[in-house]
C-alpha positions as CSV (number, residue, x, y, z in Angstrom):
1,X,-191.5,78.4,-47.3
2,X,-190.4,75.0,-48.5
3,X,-186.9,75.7,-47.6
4,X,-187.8,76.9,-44.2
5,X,-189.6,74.5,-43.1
6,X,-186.8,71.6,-44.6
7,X,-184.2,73.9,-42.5
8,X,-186.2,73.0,-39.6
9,X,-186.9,69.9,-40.3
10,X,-182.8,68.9,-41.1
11,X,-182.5,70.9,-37.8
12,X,-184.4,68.8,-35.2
13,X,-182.7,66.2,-36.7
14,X,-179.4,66.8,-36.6
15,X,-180.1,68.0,-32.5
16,X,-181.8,64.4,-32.1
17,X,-178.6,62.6,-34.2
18,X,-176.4,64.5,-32.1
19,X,-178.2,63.7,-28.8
20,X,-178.3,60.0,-29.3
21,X,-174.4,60.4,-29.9
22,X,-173.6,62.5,-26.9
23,X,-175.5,59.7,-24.8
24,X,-174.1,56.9,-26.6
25,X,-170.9,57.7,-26.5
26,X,-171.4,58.1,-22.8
27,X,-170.7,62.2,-22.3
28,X,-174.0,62.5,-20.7
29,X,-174.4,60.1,-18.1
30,X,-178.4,59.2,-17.1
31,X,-178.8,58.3,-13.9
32,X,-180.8,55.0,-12.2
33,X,-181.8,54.8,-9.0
34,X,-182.4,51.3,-8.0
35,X,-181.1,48.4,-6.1
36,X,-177.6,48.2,-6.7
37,X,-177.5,44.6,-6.1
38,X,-181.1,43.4,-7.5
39,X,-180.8,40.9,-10.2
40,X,-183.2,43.7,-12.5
41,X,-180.7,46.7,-12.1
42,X,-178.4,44.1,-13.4
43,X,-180.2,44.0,-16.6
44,X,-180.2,47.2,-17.2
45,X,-176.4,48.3,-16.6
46,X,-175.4,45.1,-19.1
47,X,-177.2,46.7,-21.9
48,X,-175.7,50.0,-20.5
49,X,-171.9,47.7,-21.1
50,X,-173.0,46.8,-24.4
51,X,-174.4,50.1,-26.4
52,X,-171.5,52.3,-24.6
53,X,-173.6,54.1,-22.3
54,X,-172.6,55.8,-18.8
55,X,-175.0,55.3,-16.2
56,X,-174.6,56.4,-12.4
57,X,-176.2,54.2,-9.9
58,X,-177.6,55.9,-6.8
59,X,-180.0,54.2,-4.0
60,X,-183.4,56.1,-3.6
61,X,-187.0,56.6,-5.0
62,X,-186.8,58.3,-8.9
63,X,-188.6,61.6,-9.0
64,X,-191.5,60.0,-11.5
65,X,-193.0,57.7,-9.0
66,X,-191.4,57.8,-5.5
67,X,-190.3,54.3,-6.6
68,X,-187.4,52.7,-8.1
69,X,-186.2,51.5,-10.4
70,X,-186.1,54.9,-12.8
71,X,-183.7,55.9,-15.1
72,X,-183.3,59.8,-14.9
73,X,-182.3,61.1,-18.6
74,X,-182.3,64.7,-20.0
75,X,-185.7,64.3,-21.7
76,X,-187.5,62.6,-18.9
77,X,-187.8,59.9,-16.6
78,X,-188.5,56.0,-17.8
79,X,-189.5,53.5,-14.6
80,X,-189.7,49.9,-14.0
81,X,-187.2,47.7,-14.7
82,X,-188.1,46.1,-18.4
83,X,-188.6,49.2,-20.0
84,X,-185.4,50.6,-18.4
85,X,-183.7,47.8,-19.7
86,X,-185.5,47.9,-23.8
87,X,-184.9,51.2,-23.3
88,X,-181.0,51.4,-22.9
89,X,-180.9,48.3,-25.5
90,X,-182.2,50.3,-28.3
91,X,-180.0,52.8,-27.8
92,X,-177.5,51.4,-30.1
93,X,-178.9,49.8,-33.0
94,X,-175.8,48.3,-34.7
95,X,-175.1,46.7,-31.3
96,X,-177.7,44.8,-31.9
97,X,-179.6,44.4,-28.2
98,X,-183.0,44.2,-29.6
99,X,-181.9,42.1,-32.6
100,X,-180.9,42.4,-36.1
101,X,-184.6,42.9,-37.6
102,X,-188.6,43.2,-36.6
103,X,-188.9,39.7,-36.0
104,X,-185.7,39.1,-34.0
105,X,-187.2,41.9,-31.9
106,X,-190.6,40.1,-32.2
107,X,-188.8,36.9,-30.9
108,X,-186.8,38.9,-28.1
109,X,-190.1,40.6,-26.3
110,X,-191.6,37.0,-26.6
111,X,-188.7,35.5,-24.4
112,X,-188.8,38.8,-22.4
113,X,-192.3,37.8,-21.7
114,X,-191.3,34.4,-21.0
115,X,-188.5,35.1,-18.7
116,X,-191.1,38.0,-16.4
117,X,-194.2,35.8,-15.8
118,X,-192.4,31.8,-16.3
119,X,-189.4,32.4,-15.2
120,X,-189.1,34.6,-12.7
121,X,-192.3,35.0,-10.9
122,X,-192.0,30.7,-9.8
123,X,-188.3,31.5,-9.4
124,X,-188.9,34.6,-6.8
125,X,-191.3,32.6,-5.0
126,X,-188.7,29.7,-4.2
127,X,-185.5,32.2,-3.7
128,X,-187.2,35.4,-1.9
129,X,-187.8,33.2,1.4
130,X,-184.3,31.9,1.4
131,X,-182.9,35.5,1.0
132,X,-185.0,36.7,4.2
133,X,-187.0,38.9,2.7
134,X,-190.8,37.2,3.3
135,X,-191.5,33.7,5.4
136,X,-191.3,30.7,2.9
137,X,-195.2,28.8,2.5
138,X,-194.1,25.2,1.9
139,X,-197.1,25.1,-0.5
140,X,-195.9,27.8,-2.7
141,X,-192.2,26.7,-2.7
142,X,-193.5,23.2,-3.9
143,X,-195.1,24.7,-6.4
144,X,-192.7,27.2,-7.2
145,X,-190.1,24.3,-7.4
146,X,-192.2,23.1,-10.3
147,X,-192.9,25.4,-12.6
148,X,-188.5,26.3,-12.3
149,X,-188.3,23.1,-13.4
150,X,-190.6,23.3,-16.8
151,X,-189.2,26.5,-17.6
152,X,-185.7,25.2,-17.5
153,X,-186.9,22.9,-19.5
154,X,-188.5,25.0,-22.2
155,X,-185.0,26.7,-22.1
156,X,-183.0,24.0,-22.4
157,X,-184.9,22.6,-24.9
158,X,-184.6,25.8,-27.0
159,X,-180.9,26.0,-26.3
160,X,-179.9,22.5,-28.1
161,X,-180.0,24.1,-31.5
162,X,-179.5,28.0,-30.4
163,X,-176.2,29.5,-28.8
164,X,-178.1,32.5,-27.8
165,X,-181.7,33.0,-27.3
166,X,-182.1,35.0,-30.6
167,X,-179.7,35.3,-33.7
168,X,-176.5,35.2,-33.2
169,X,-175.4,37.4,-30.8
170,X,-176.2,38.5,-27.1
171,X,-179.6,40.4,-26.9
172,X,-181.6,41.8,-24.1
173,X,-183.1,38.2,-24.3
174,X,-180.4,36.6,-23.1
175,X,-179.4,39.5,-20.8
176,X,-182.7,39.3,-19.1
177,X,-182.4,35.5,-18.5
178,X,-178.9,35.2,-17.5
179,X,-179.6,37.9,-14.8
180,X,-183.1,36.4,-13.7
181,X,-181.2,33.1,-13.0
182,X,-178.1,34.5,-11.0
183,X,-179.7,34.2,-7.5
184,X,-181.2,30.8,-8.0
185,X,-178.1,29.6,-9.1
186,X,-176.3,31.1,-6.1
187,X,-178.9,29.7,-3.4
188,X,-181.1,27.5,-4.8
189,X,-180.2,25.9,-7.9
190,X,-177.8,23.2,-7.1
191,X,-176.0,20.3,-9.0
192,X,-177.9,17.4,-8.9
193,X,-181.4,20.3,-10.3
194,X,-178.6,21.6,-13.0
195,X,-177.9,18.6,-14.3
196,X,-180.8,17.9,-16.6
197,X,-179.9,21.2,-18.3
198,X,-176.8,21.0,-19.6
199,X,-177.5,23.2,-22.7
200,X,-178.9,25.9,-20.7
201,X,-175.7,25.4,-18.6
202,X,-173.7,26.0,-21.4
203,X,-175.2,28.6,-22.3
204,X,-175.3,30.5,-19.0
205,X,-171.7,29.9,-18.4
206,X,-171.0,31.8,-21.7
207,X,-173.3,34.4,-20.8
208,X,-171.4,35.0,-17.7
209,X,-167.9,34.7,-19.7
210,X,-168.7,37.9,-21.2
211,X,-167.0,40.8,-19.9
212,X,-170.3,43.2,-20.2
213,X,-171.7,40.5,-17.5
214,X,-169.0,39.7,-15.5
215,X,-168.1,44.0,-15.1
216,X,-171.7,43.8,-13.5
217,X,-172.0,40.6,-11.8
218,X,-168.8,39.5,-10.4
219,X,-168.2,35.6,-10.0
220,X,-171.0,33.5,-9.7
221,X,-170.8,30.3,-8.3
């Protein structure tokens, strides 16, 4: 009975081993529908760059939710763009996405945090009018113009000691700022607001240096 049930056991293992390296190695594509363009599909094909993994992009609303982003794999679907993105990151562990150890990880959902609700919620609310997609309340955008600013700061603060956001190496930390950042550096962001952060500068350029990025995002200006 022992033996049996160790077969099994080395058996379901070996199928799991064996299905990680089959999608890691990119011979079974997963799809995403999403935005092709959107700043959090972003996120989740640069992982995708990193850990090796093939994923087709389509346009449309995921069979989970009727809303997108989902990422279609052969064991199920997974929706909404952060855990698409933690997802695809821990695909790989060697890679090193999620960090080297717990607390690197620990560290990387803290900024992952940061960058969702200080970073990017302020940063919609100033870019989203200028894009066309609601009417801009000069109220908000004041506001919105603020709280940027302190988290640039925070950012830039953390940056003068730290060429990445965590370790040393890109993670989804710094994946999931770089790309959060993108459209207000392209519309709203300009020199004389970058200047103050010239380690958070350097660090984005390097970011974007990267050819896991730049496959993704293009040139930004």
């Amino acid at each position: 009975i022992f033996k049996a049930e160790r077969l099994v056991f080395v058996s379901a293992w070996s199928s799991r081993v064996l299905t990680w390296w089959s999608l890691a190695s990119g011979k079974m594509p997963m799809k995403l529908y999403a935005h092709p363009d959107n700043y959090k599909t972003h996120k989740a094909l640069i992982a995708a760059k990193y850990v090796g993994l093939e994923v087709e992009t389509q346009a449309g609303a995921g069979a989970a939710t009727g809303k997108i982003p989902v990422l279609e794999t052969d064991q199920g679907c997974i929706f909404s763009s952060t855990a698409i993105a933690r997802y695809i990151s821990r695909i790989s562990r060697p890679v090193g996405l999620y960090g080297q150890n717990l607390i690197e990880g620990g560290m990387i959902d803290s900024w992952l945090e940061f960058c969702t609700h200080e970073l990017e919620v302020p940063l919609c609310t100033w870019v989203l009018p200028v894009m066309g997609v609601f009417p801009e309340v000069a109220e908000a955008t004041a506001e919105a113009k603020k709280d940027v600013k302190r988290a640039l700061e925070v950012l830039n603060n953390h940056l003068l000691a730290n060429t990445y956001m965590v370790g040393h190496q890109i993670t989804l930390a710094d994946i999931s700022v770089c790309c959060a950042l993108v459209d207000g550096m392209k519309l709203v962001l300009d020199a004389d607001f970058r200047a103050p952060f010239g380690n958070l500068m350097r660090w984005f350029e390097l970011c974007l240096a990267q050819p896991e990025f730049s496959s993704v995002m293009g040139k930004v200006a």
